[in-house]
C-alpha positions, 0 to 999 in steps of 0.5 A: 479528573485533569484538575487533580490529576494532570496526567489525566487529560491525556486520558480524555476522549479515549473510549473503554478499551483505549483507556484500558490500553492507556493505563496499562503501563507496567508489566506485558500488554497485548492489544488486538487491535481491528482495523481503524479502530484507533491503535495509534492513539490507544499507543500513543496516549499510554506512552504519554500517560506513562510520562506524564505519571512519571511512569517513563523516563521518554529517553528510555521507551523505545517504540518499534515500527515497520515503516519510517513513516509510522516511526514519524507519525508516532513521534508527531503525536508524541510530541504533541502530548508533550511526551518528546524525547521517545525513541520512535524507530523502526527494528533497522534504524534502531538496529543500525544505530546500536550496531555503528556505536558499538562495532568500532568500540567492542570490535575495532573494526568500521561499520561495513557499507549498507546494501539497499537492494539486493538484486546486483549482488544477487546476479554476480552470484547467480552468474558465478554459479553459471546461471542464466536468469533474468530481471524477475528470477533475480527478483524471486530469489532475492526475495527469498534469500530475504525469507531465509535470513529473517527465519534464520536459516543458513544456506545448509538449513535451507538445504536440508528444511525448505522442501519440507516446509513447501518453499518449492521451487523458486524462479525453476531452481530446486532448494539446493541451488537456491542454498548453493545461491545463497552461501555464494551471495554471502561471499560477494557481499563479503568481498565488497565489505558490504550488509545487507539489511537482514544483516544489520539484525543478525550482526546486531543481534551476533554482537548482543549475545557476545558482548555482555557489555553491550547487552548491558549497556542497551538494557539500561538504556531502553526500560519499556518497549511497544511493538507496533504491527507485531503480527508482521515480526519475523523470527529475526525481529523477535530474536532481537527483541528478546535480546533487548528485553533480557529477563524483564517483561516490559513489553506492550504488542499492538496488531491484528491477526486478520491483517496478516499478509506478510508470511511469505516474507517471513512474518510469523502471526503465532508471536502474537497469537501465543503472546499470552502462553509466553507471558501467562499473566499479560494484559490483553485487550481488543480494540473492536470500535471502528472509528473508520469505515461506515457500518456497511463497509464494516459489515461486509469486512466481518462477512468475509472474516467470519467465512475463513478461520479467526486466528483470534481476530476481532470482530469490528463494531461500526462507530460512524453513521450509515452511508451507501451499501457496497456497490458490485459490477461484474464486467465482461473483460478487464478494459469494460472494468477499467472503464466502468470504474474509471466511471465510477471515480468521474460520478466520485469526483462530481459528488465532491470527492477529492482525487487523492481519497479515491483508490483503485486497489489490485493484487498484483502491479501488472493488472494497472495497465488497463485503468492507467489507460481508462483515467488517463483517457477520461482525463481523471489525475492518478498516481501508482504507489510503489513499494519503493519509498518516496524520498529515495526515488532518484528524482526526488533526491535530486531535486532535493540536492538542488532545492537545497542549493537553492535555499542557500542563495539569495533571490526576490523571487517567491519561494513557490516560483524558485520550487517550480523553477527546480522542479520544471528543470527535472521534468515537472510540468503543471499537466501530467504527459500524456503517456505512462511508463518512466516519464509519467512517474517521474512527473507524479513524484515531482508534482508530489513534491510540488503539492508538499511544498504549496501545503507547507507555505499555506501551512505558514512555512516562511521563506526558501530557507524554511520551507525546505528545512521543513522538506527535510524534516519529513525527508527525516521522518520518512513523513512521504507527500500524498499526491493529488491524484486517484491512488492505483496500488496493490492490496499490500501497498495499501496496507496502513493507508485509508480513503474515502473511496475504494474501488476493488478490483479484479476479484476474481478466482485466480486473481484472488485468491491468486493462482499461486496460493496453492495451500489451505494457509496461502489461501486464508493469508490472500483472504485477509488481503481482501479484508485488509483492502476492504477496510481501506474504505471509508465512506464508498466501495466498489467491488468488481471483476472481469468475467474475461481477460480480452474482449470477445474473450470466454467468460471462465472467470468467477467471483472471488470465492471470498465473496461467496454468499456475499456478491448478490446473484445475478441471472446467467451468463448470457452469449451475448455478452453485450446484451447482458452487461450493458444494454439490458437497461435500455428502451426501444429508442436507446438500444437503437443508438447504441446498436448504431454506435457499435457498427460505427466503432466496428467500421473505424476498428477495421480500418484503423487494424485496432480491437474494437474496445480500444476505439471505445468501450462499451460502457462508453457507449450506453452512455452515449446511447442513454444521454445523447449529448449533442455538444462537444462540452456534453461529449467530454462529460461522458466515461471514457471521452477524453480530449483524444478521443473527443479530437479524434471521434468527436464530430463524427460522434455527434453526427451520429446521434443526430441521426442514428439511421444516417448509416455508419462511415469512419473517420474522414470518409 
């Protein structure tokens, strides 16, 4: 085909349904597209068939995302199709961009200064109004001034509509003091000539439908237009977007109904759902095939999808050989399931499996606490993805300012060691600190960038100059480093990304679905998040939860009712708990060392004042019972020992299982 028709080797290796996508240039196209099952290249590929074809002028596509490191990857892969020259951005940047060219031509007036975050602002207003809250209400209600102004909802909207359509109350005030916050957090940010980012839509959008000069200009600038992630579009968003495309209907939407998790925040699924009601002669296409995940991965993602309604979602067919059957553990509290999956990512990482292509995903970012201490303590390198973006994290844009400065001077010095040399200054080390909390992130967002800079020199990066020319092209694209280390993130931070292993945890009634969905649409949108964190894996995936908080705590919680039908059954619940999660599979001679074990940690859990699962957990313990190391070398290699607690317990450890009968005595007695 390409000896004739060069534009078609853009084509080749693209199965039925992405070429279909591909070729579709003209006129509306939606493409439901399942989890891994290529959009990005099915988009791509069109849009650079459409160049090739000479279909598309590149500087007149605009392609919109979500994130700036969609934008990037999209621009990479164009440019590497030979279509250079698209605009790759997300609906802010590109907001943004038309808004600072026109304001000062058509308005006189600068562009005002761009607020980040919401928060200082939010409580200046809240303190006007006499109210006293705290770092989480100003959170909350932010959030929900944000949710106002994407559903284009004034303050008397809000008012009058947000007890009808169940926003309730937030952070305990009623609606009308909710919208009594929000038209005094309007006029903070207008005394301080400030916008935030929902304002950059809605003055862009304020400036199109007043200025026919402008709508003019832009439409003769942007001809055809994909939008990725449409199912995430809020009515702001889609506003704009019909302002940009006017009359015309050169538009092709890309997203999936099943991985809609994002309407408390104002994304409306139904721009998607009804695409083809509003453009009655729209191409569609579903992309089923999922080149990601192994056939029981996939598998057990459509049983959870099949169980809640479908929304016009795909059901995925599996392209990748079989691998292991998902493995399900339910523990008795939450640090035996820090434990046990902390063990599970050391039998990982022994198989070959790279830290970073492991992840611990959770609903919310106060269930980390427990396995941040599990692989702190079993020595396993971790990092905790937060939504805050990468190069904007104060110290990495320090150290940005003076990698450059340092780029600018002449030393013999290797460019690594001149890297470290900055990094160190900031608080890098070659090890992790031991503690958690700011220090540990501080160090994890400079490691990342340490990592950046050793895959760019072995990428063939010359020189100081050249290698943070490169830094700042991904600082640019919003291009983040992976960190070498186990992922912990929520399911909505997850969302885009993939491992090769995935372990699930926490699911549990009340943690998902979360306590808070208290509507039948809650509900289905939190059972789309266990789909989303479900077709994050590969190749490995682990399901678990906790049948109580604390240890010797009651066992009220269940699986997760997303999963009904689906966890395998198990006998019930005995009273002794112990009994029944870990010690059910030992002989005679193992269950009498793990008896042995247990009063020991009961002696030095008295006498040290500690809960005894802080000592060591009882999955720590059956190891030790089961294997019996007998040298500090074998020790280390058991879940849960680390080098602090091989320091602290280590020679009594041992002595006890030489002889188990001995009796139990703490440490130094």
């Amino acid at each position: 085909m390409s000896k004739h028709d060069p534009a078609g080797s853009v084509l080749e290796g693209l199965d039925p349904e992405q070429r279909q996508v591909a070729t579709a240039l003209l006129g509306p196209v939606c493409v439901i597209a399942g989890a891994g099952t290529g959009k990005t290249r099915a988009v791509t590929h069109r849009i650079a068939y459409g160049v090739r074809t000479g279909t598309y002028n590149p500087q007149t596509v605009l392609a919109l995302t979500f994130t700036t490191r969609a934008a990037g990857e999209l621009r990479e892969r164009l440019g590497q199709l030979g279509a250079s020259g698209v605009q790759a951005r997300t609906f802010h940047s590109a907001a943004l961009r038309q808004l600072a060219y026109f304001l000062p031509k058509l308005e006189h007036r600068a562009l005002p200064k761009i607020v980040e975050y919401k928060a200082p602002l939010v409580a200046t207003a809240a303190k006007r109004l006499g109210l006293e809250i705290d770092k989480a209400a100003v959170r909350d209600l932010a959030a929900e001034i944000e949710w106002a102004k994407v559903n284009l909802w004034t303050a008397q909207d809000y008012q009058n509509q947000a007890g009808q359509v169940g926003r309730g109350q937030v952070a305990g005030y009623q609606p009308v003091m909710v919208a009594r916050l929000l038209r005094v957090y309007e006029e903070v940010l207008s005394e301080n000539h400030a916008m935030d980012f929902e304002d950059v839509l809605l003055a862009t959008a304020g400036m199109l439908m007043t200025h026919s000069g402008m709508v003019q200009e832009v439409q003769s600038r942007y001809r055809h237009f994909v939008v990725d992630e449409y199912q995430d579009v809020s009515p702001l968003q889609q506003r704009l977007l019909n302002l940009w495309l006017g009359s015309r209907q050169e538009v092709c939407v890309v997203g999936d109904p099943a991985q809609t998790i994002y309407t408390f925040a104002g994304a409306k699924p139904s721009f998607l759902t009804g695409f083809s009601k509003r453009y009655p002669g729209a191409v569609k296409v579903e992309l089923i095939r999922d080149y990601r995940s192994t056939p029981q991965v996939v598998s057990l993602a459509n049983k959870v999808l099949a169980k809640g309604p479908q929304l016009g979602a795909v059901q995925l067919v599996a392209q990748r050989p079989p691998g292991p059957a998902a493995h399900f553990q339910r523990y008795p509290d939450d640090a035996e399931e820090a434990a046990g999956t902390a063990n599970q990512i050391t039998q990982l990482l022994d198989q070959g499996v790279p830290a970073d292509q492991i992840a611990v995903l959770f609903r919310t970012n106060a269930q980390t606490e427990p396995f941040e201490a599990a692989l702190n303590e079993a020595a396993i390198p971790y990092v905790v993805r937060g939504g805050e973006r990468f190069f904007e994290r104060p110290e990495v844009r320090q150290a940005m300012v003076l990698l450059r400065a340092e780029a600018k001077t002449d030393s013999p010095d290797p460019p690594l060691e001149r890297v470290r040399q900055v990094l160190s200054a900031g608080g890098w080390a070659e090890r992790p600190p031991p503690e958690r909390g700011a220090r540990r992130e501080r160090w994890e967002s400079l490691d990342a960038l340490d990592t950046l800079c050793q895959d760019l020199l072995a990428g063939g990066a010359q020189g100081m100059a050249e290698l943070i020319a490169l830094v700042d092209q991904r600082v640019g694209e919003g291009h983040a480093p992976r960190s070498a280390g186990v992922q912990l993130a929520t399911l909505h931070a997850a969302k885009g990304l993939e491992w090769e292993a995935v372990c699930l945890a926490g699911l549990s009634h009340g943690l998902l679905p979360i306590s808070l969905a208290d509507r039948p649409e809650q509900v289905e949108e939190e059972r789309r998040l266990l789909y989303v964190g479900i077709t994050r894996a590969k190749r490995f995936l682990f399901l678990s939860y906790a049948a109580a908080r604390l240890v010797g705590g009651t066992a009220n919680r269940r699986a997760s009712p997303f999963l009904k039908g689906i966890w395998p059954t198990t006998r019930p619940p005995s009273r002794n708990r112990a009994k029944v999660s870990v010690v059910e599979e030992l002989d005679q001679e193992q269950l009498a060392r793990f008896d042995s074990l247990r009063q020991w940690r009961l002696a030095v859990a008295q006498v040290a004042g500690l809960p005894a699962y802080t000592v060591l957990p009882d999955v720590t313990l059956k190891a030790l019972a089961v294997h019996c190391p007998q040298t500090d070398t074998d020790l280390v290699k058991m879940p849960g020992i680390g080098p602090m607690k091989l320091e602290r317990y280590g020679a009594d450890l041992l002595a006890l299982l030489r002889h188990p009968n001995a009796g139990t005595r703490p440490p130094g007695r």
